[in-house]
CHARMM internal coordinates of N, CA and C (Angstrom, degrees):
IC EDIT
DIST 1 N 1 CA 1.4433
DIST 1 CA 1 C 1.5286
ANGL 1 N 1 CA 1 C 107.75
DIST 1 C 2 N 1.3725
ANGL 1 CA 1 C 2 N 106.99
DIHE 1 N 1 CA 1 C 2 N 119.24
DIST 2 N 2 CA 1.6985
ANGL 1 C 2 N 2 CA 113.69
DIHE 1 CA 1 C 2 N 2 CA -171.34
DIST 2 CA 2 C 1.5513
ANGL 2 N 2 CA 2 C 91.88
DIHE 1 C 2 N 2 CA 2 C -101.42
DIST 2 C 3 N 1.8938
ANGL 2 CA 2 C 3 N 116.05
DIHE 2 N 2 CA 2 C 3 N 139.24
DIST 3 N 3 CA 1.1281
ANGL 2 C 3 N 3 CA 118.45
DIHE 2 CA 2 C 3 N 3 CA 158.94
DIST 3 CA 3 C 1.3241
ANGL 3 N 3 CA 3 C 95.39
DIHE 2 C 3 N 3 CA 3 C -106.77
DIST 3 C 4 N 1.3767
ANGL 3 CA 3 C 4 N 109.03
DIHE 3 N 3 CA 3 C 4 N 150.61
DIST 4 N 4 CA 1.6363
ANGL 3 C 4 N 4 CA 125.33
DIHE 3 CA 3 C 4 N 4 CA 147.94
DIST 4 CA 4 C 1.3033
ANGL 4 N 4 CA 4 C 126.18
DIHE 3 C 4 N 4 CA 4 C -111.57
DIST 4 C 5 N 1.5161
ANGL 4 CA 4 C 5 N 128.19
DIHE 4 N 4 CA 4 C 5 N -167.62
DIST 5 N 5 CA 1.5716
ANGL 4 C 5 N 5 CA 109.65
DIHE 4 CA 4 C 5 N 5 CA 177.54
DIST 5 CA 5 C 2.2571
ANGL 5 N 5 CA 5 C 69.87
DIHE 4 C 5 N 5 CA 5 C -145.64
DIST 5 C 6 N 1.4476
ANGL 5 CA 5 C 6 N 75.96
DIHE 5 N 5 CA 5 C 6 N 161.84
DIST 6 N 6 CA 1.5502
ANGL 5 C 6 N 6 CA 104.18
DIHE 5 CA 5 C 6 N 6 CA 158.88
DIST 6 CA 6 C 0.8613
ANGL 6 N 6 CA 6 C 118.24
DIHE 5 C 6 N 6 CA 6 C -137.21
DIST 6 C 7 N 1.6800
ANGL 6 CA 6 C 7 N 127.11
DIHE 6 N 6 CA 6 C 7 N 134.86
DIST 7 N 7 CA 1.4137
ANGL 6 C 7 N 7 CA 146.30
DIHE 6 CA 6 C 7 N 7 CA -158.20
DIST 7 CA 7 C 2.2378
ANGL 7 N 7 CA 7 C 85.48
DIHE 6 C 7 N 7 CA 7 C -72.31
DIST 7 C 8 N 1.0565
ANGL 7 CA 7 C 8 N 106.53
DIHE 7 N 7 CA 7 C 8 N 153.89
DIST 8 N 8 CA 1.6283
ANGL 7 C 8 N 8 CA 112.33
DIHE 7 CA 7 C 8 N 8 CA -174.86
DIST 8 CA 8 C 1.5581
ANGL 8 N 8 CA 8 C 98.45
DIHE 7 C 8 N 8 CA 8 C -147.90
DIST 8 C 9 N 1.6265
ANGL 8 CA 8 C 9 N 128.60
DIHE 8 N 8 CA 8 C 9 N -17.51
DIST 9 N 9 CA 0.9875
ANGL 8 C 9 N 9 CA 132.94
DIHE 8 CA 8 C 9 N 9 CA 175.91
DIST 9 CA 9 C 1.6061
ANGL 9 N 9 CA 9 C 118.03
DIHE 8 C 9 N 9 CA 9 C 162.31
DIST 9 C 10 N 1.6709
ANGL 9 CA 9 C 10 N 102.89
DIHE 9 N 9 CA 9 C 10 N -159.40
DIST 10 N 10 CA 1.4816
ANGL 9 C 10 N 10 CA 97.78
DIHE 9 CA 9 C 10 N 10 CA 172.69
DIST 10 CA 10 C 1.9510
ANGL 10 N 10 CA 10 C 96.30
DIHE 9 C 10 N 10 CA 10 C -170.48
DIST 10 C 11 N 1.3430
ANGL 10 CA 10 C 11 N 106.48
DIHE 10 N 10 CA 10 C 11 N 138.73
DIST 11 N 11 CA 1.5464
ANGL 10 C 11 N 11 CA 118.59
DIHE 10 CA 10 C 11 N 11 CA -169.64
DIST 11 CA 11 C 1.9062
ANGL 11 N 11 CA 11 C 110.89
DIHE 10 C 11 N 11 CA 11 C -102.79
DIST 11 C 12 N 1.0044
ANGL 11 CA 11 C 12 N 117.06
DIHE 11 N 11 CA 11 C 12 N 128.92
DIST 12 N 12 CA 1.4337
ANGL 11 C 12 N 12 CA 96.68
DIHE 11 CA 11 C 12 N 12 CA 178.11
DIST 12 CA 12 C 1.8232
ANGL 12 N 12 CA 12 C 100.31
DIHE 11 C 12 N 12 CA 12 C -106.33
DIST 12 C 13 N 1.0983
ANGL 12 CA 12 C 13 N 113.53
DIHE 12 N 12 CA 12 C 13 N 151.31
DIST 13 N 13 CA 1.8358
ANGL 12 C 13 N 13 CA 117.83
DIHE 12 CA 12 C 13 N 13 CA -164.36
DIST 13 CA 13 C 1.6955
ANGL 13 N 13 CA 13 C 104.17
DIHE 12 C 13 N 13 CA 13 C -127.68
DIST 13 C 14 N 1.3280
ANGL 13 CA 13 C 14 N 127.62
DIHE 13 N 13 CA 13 C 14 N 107.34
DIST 14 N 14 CA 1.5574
ANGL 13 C 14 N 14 CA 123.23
DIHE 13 CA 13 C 14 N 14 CA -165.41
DIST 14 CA 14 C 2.1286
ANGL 14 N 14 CA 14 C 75.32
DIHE 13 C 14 N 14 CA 14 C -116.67
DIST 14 C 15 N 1.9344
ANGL 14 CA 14 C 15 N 90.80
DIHE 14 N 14 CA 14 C 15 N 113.71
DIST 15 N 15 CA 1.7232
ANGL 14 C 15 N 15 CA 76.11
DIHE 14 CA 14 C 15 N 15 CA 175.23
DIST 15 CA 15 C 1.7817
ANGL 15 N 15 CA 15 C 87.87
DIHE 14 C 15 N 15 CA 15 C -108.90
DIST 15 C 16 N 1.3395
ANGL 15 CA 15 C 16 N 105.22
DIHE 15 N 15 CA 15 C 16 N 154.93
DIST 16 N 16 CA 2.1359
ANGL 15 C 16 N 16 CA 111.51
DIHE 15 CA 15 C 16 N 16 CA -167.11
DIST 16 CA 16 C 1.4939
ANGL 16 N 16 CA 16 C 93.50
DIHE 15 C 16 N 16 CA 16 C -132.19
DIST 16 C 17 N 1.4465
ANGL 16 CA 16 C 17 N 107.20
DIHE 16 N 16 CA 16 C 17 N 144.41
DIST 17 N 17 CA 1.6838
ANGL 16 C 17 N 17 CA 111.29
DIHE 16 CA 16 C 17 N 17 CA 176.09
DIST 17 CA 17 C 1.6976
ANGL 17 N 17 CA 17 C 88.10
DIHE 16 C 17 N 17 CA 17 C -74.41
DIST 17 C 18 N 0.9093
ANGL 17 CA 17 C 18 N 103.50
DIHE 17 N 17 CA 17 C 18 N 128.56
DIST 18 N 18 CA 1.8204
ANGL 17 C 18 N 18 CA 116.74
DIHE 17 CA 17 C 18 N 18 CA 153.23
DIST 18 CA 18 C 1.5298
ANGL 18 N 18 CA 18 C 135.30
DIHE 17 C 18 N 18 CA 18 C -80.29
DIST 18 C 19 N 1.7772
ANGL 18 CA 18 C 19 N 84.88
DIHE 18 N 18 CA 18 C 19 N -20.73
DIST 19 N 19 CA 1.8907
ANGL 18 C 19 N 19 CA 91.15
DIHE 18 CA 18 C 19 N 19 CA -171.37
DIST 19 CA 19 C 1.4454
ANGL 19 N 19 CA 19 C 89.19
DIHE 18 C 19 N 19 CA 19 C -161.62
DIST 19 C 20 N 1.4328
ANGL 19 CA 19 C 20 N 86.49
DIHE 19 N 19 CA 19 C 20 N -156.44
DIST 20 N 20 CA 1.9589
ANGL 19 C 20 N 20 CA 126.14
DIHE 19 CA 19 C 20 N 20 CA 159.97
DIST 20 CA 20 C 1.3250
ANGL 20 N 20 CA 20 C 112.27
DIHE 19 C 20 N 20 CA 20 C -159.61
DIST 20 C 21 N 1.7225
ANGL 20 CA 20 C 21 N 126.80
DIHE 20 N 20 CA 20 C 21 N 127.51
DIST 21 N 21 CA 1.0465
ANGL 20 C 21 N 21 CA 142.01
DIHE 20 CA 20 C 21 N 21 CA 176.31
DIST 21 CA 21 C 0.8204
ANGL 21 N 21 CA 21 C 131.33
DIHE 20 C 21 N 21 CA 21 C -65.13
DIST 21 C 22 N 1.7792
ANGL 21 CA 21 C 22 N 147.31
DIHE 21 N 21 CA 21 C 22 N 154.92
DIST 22 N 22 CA 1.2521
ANGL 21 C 22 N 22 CA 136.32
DIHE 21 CA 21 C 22 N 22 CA 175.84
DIST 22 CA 22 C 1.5980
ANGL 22 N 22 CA 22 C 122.53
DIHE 21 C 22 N 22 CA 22 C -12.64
DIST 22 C 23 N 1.3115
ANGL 22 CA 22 C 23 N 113.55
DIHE 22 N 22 CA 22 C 23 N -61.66
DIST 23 N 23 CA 1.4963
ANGL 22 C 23 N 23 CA 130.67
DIHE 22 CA 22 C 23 N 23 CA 167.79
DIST 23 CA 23 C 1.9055
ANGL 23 N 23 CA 23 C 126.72
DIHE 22 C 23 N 23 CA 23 C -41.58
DIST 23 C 24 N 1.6285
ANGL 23 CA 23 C 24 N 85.86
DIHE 23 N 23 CA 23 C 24 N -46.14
DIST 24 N 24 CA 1.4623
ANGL 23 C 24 N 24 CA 89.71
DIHE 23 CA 23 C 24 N 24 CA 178.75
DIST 24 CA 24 C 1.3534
ANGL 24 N 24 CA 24 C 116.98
DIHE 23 C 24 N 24 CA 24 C 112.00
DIST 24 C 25 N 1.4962
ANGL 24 CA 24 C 25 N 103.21
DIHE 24 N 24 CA 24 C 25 N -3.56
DIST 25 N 25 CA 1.5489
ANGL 24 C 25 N 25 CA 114.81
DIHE 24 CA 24 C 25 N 25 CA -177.64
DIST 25 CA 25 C 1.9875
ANGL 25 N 25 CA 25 C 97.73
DIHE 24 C 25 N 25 CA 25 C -85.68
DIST 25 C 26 N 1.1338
ANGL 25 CA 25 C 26 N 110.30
DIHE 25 N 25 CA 25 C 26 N 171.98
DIST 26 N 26 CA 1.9072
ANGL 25 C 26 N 26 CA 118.92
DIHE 25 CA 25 C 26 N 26 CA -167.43
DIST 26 CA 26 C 1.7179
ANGL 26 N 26 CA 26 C 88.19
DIHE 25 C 26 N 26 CA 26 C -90.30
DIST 26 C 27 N 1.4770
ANGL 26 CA 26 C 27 N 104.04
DIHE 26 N 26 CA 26 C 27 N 144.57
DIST 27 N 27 CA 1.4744
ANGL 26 C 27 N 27 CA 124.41
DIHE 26 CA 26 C 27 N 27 CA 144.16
DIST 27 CA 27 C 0.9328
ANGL 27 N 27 CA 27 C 113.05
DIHE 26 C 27 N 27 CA 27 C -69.45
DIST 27 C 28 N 1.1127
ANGL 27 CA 27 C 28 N 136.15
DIHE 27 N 27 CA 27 C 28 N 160.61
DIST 28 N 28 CA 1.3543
ANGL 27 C 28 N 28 CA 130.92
DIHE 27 CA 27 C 28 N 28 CA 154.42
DIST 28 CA 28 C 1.9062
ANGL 28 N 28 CA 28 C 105.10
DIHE 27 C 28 N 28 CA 28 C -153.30
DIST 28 C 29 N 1.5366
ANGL 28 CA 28 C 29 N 118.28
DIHE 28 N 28 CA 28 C 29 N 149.62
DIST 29 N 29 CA 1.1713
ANGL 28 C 29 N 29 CA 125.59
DIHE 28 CA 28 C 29 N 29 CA -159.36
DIST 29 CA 29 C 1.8676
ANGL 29 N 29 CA 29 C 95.80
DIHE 28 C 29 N 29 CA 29 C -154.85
DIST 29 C 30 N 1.3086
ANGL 29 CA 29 C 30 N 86.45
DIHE 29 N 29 CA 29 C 30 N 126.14
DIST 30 N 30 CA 2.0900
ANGL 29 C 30 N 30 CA 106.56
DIHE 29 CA 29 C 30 N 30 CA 176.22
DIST 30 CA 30 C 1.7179
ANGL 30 N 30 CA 30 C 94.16
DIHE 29 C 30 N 30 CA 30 C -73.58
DIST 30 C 31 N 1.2525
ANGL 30 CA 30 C 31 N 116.75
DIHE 30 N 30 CA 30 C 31 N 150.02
DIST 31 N 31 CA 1.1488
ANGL 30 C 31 N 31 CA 158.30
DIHE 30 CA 30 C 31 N 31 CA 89.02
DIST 31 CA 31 C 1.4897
ANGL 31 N 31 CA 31 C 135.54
DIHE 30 C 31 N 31 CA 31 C -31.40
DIST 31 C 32 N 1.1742
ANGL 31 CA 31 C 32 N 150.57
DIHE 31 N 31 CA 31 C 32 N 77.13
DIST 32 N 32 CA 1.3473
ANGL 31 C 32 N 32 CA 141.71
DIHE 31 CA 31 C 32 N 32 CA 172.05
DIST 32 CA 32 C 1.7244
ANGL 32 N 32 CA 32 C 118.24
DIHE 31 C 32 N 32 CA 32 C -113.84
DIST 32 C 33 N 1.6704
ANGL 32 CA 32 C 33 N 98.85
DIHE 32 N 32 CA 32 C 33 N 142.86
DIST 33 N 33 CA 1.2854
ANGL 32 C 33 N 33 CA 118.04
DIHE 32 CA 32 C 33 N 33 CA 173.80
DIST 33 CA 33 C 1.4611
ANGL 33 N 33 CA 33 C 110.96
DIHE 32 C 33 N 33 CA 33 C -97.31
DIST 33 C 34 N 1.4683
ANGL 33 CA 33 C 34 N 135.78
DIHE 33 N 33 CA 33 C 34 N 140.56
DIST 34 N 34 CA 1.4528
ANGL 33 C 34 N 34 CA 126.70
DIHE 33 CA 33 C 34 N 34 CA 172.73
DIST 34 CA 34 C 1.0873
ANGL 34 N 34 CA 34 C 101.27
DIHE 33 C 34 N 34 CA 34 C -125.83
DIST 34 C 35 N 1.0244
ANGL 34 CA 34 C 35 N 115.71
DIHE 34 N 34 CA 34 C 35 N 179.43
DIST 35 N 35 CA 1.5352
ANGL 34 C 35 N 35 CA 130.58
DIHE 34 CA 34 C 35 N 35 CA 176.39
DIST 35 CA 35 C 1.6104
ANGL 35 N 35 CA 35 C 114.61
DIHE 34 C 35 N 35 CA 35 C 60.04
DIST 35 C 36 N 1.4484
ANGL 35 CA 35 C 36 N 108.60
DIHE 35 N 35 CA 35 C 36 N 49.64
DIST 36 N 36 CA 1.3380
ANGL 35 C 36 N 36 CA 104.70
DIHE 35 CA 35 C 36 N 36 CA 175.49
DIST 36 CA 36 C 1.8008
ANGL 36 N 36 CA 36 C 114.49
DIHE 35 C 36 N 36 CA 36 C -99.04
DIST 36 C 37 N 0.8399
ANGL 36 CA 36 C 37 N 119.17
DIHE 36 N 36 CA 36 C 37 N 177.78
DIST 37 N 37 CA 1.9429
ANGL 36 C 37 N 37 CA 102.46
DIHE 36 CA 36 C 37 N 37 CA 179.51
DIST 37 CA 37 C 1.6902
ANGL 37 N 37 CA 37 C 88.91
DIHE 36 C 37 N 37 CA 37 C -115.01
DIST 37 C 38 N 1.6139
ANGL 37 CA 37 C 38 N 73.73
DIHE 37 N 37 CA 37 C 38 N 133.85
DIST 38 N 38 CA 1.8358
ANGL 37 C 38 N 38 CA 103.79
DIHE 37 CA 37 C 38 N 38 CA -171.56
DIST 38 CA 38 C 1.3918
ANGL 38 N 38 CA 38 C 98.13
DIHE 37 C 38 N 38 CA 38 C -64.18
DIST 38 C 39 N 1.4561
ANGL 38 CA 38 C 39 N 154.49
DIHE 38 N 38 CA 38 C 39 N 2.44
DIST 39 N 39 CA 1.4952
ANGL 38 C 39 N 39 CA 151.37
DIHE 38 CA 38 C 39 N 39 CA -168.24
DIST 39 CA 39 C 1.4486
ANGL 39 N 39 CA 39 C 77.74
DIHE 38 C 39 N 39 CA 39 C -113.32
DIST 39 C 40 N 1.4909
ANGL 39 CA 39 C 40 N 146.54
DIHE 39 N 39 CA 39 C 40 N 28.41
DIST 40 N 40 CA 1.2278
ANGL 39 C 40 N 40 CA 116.99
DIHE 39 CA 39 C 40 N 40 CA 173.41
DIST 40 CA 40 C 2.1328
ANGL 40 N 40 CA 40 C 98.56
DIHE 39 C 40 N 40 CA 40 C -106.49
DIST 40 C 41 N 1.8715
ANGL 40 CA 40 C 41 N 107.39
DIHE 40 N 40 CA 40 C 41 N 145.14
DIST 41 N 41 CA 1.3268
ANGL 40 C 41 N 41 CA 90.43
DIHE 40 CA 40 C 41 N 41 CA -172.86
DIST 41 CA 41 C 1.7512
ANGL 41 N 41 CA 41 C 117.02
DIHE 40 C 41 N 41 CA 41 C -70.23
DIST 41 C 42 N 1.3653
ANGL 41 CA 41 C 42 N 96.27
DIHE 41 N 41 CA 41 C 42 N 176.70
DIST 42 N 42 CA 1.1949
ANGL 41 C 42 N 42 CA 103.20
DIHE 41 CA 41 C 42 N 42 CA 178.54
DIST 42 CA 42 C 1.8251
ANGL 42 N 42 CA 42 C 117.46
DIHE 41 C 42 N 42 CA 42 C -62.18
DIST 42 C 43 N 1.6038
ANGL 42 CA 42 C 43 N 103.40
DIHE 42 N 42 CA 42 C 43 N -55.09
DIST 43 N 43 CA 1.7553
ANGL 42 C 43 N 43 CA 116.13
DIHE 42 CA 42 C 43 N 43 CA -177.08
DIST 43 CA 43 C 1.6309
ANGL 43 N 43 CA 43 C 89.39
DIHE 42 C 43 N 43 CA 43 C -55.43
DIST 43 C 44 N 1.4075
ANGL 43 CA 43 C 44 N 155.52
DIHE 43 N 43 CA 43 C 44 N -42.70
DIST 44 N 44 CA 1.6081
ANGL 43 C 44 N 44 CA 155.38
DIHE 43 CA 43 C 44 N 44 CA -133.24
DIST 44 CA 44 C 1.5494
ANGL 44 N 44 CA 44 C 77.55
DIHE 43 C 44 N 44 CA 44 C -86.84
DIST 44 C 45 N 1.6404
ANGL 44 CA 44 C 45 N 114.76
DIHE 44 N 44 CA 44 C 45 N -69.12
DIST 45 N 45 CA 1.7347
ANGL 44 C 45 N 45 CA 110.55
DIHE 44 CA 44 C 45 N 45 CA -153.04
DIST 45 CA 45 C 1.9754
ANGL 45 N 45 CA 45 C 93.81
DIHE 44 C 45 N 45 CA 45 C -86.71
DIST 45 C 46 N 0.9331
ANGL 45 CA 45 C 46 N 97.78
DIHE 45 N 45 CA 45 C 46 N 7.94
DIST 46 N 46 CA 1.8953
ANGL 45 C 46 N 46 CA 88.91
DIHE 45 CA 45 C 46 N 46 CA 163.92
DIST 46 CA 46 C 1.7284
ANGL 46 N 46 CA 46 C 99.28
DIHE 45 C 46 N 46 CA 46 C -86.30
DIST 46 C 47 N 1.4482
ANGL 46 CA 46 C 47 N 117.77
DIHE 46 N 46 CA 46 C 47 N -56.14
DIST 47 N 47 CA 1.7649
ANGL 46 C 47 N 47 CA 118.55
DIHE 46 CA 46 C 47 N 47 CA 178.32
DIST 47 CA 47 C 1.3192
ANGL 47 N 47 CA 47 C 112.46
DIHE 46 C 47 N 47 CA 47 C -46.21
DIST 47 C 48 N 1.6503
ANGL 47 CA 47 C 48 N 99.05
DIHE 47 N 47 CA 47 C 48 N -43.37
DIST 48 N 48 CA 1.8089
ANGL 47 C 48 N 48 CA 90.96
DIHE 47 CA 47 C 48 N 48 CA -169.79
DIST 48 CA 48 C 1.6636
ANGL 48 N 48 CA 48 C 104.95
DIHE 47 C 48 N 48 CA 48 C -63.98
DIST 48 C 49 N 1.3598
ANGL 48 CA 48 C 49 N 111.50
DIHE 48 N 48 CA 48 C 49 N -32.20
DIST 49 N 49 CA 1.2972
ANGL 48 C 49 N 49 CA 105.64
DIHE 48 CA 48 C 49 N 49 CA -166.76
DIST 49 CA 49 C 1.4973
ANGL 49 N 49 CA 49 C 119.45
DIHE 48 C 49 N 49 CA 49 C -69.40
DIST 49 C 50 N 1.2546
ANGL 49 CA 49 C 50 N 95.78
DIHE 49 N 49 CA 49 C 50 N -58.20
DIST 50 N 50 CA 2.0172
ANGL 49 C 50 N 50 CA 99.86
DIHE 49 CA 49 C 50 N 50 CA 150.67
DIST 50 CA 50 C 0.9724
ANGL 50 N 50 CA 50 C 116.10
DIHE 49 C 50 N 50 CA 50 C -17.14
DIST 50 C 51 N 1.3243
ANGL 50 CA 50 C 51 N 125.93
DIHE 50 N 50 CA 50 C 51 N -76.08
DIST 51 N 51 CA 1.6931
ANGL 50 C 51 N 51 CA 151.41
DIHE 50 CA 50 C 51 N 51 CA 167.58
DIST 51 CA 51 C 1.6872
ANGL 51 N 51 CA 51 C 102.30
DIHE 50 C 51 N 51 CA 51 C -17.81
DIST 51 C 52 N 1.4960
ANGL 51 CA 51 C 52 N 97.27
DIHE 51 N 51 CA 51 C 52 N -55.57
DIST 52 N 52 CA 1.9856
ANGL 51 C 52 N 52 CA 100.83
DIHE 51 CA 51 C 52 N 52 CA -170.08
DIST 52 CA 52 C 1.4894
ANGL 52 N 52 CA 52 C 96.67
DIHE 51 C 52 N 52 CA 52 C -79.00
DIST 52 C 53 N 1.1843
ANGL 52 CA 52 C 53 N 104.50
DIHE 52 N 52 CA 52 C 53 N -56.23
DIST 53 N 53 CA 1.7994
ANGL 52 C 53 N 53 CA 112.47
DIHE 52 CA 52 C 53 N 53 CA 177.97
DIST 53 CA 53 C 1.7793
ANGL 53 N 53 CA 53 C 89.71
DIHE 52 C 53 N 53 CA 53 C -19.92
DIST 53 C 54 N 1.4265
ANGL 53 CA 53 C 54 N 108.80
DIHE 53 N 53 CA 53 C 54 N -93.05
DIST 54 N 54 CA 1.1141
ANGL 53 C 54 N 54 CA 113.10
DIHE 53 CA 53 C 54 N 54 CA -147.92
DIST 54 CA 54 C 1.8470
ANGL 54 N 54 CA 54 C 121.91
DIHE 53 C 54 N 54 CA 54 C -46.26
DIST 54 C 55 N 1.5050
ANGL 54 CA 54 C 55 N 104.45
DIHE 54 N 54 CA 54 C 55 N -3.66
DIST 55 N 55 CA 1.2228
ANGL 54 C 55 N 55 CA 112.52
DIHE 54 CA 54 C 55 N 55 CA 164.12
DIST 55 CA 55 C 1.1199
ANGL 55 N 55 CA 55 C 146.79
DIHE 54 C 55 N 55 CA 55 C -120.16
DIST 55 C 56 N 1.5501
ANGL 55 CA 55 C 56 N 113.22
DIHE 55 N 55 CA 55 C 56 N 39.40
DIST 56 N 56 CA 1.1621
ANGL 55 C 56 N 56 CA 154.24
DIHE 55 CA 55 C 56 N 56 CA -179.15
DIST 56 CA 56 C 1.4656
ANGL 56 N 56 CA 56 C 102.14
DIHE 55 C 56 N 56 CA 56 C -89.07
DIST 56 C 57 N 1.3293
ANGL 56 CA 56 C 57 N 103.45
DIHE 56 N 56 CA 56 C 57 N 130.72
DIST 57 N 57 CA 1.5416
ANGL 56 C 57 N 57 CA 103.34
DIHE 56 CA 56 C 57 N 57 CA 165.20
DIST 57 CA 57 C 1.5262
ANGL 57 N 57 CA 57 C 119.61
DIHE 56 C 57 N 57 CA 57 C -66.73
DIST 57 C 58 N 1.6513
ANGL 57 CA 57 C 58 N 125.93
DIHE 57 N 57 CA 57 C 58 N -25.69
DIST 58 N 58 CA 1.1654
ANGL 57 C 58 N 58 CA 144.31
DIHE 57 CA 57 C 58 N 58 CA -163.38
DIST 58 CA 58 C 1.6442
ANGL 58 N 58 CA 58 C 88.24
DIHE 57 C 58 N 58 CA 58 C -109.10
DIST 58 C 59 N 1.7882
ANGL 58 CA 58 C 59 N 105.82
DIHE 58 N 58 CA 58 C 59 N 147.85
DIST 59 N 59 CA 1.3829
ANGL 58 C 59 N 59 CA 100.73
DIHE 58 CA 58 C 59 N 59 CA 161.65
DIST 59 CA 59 C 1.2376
ANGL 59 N 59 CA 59 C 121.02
DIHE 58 C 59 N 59 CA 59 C -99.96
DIST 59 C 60 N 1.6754
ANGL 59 CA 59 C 60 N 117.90
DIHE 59 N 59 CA 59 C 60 N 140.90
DIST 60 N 60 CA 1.2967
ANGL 59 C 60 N 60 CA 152.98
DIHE 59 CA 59 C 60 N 60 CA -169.24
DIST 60 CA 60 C 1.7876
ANGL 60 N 60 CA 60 C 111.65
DIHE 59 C 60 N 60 CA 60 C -48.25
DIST 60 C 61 N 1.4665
ANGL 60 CA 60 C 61 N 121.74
DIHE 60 N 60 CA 60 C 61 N 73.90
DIST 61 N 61 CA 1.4720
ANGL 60 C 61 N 61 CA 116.97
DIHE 60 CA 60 C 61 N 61 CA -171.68
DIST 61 CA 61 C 2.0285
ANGL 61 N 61 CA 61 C 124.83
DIHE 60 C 61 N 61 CA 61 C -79.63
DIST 61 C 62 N 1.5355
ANGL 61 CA 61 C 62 N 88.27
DIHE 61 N 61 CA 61 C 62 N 19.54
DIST 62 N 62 CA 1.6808
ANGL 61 C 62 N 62 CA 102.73
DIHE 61 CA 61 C 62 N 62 CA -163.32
DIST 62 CA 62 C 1.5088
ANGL 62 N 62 CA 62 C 106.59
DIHE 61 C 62 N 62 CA 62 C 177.64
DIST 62 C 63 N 1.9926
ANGL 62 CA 62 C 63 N 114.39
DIHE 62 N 62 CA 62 C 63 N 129.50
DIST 63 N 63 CA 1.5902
ANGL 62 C 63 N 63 CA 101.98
DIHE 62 CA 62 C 63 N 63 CA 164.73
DIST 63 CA 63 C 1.8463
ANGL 63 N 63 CA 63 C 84.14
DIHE 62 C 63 N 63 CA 63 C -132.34
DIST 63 C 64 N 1.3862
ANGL 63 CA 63 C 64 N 98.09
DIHE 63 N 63 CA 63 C 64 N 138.22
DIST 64 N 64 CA 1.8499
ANGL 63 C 64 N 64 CA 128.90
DIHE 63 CA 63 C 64 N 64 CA -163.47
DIST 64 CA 64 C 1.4453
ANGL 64 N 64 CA 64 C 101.16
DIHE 63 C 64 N 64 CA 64 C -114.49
DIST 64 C 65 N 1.0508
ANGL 64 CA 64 C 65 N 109.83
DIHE 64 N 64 CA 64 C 65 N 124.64
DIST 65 N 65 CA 1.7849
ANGL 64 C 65 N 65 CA 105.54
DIHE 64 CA 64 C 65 N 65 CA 152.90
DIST 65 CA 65 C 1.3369
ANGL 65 N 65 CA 65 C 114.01
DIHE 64 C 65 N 65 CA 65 C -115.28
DIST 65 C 66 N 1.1447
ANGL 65 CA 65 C 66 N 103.75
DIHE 65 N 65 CA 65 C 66 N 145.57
DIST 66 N 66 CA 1.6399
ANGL 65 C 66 N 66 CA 112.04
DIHE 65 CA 65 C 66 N 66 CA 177.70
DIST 66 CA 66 C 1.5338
ANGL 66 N 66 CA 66 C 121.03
DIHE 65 C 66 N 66 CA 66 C -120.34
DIST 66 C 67 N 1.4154
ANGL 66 CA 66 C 67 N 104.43
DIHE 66 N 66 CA 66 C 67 N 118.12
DIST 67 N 67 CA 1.8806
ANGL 66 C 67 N 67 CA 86.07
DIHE 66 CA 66 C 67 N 67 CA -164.66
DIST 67 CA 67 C 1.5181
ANGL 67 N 67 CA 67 C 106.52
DIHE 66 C 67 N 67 CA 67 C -89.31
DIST 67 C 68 N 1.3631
ANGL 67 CA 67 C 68 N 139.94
DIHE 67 N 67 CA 67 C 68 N 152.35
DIST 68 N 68 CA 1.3536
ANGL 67 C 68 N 68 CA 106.51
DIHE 67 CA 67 C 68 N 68 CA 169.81
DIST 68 CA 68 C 1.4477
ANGL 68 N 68 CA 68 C 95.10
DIHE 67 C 68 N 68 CA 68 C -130.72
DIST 68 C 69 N 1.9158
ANGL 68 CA 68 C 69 N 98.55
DIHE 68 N 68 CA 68 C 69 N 168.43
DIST 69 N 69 CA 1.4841
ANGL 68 C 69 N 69 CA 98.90
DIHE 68 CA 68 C 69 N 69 CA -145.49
DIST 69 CA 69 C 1.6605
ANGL 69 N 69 CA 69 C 97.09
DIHE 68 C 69 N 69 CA 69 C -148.46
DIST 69 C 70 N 1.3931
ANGL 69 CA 69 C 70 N 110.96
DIHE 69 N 69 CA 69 C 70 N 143.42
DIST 70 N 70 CA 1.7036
ANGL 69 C 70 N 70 CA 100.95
DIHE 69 CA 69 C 70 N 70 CA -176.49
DIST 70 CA 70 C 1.5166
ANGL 70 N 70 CA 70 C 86.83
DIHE 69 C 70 N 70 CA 70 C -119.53
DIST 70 C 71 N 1.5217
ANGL 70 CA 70 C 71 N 94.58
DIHE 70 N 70 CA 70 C 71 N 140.16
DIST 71 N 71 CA 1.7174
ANGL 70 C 71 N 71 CA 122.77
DIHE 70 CA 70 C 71 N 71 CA 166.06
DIST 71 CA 71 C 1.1412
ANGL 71 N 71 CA 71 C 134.93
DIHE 70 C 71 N 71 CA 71 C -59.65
DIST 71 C 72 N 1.0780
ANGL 71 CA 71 C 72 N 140.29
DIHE 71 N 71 CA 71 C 72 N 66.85
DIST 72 N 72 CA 1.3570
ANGL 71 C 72 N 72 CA 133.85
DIHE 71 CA 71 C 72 N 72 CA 179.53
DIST 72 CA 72 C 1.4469
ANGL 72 N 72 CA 72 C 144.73
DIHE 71 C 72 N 72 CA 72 C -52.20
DIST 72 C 73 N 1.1824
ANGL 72 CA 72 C 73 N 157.08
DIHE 72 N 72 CA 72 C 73 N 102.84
DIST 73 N 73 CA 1.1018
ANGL 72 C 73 N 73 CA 137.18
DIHE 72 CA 72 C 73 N 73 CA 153.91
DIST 73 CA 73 C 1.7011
ANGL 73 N 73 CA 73 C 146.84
DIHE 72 C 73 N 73 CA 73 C -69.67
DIST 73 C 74 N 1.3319
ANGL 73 CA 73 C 74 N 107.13
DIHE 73 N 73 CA 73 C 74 N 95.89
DIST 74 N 74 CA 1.6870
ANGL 73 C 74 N 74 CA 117.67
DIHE 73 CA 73 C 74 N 74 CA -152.29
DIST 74 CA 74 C 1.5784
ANGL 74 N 74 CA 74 C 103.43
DIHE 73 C 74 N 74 CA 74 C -87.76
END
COOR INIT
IC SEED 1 N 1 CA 1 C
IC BUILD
């Protein structure tokens, strides 16, 4: 039994400190893009993310890609 996967997409995730809590430790809160096409490169959705980063009211502490992928049974 062969599995495969098929590319279904790819998400880009800009997570930004927003604050600090009672304590003093960072909030922090995602940002996500979906629906990007998974053939896109990695360095392209690192710029774009920069790109969003830099227009965030909060600064940008992480840029994530997430590929997502459906399971096949062949």
């Amino acid at each position: 039994m062969a599995v495969s996967k098929l590319p279904q997409g790819a998400k880009l995730v800009i997570k930004v400190q927003t604050g600090v809590n009672a304590s003093g430790n960072p909030v922090y809160r995602q940002r996500t893009y979906a629906n990007i096409k998974s053939t896109a490169a990695d360095a392209d959705m690192y710029a774009i993310g920069e790109g969003l980063a830099g227009l965030q009211k909060h600064p940008a502490t992480s840029i994530t890609r997430t590929d997502e992928n459906e399971l096949v049974n062949e």
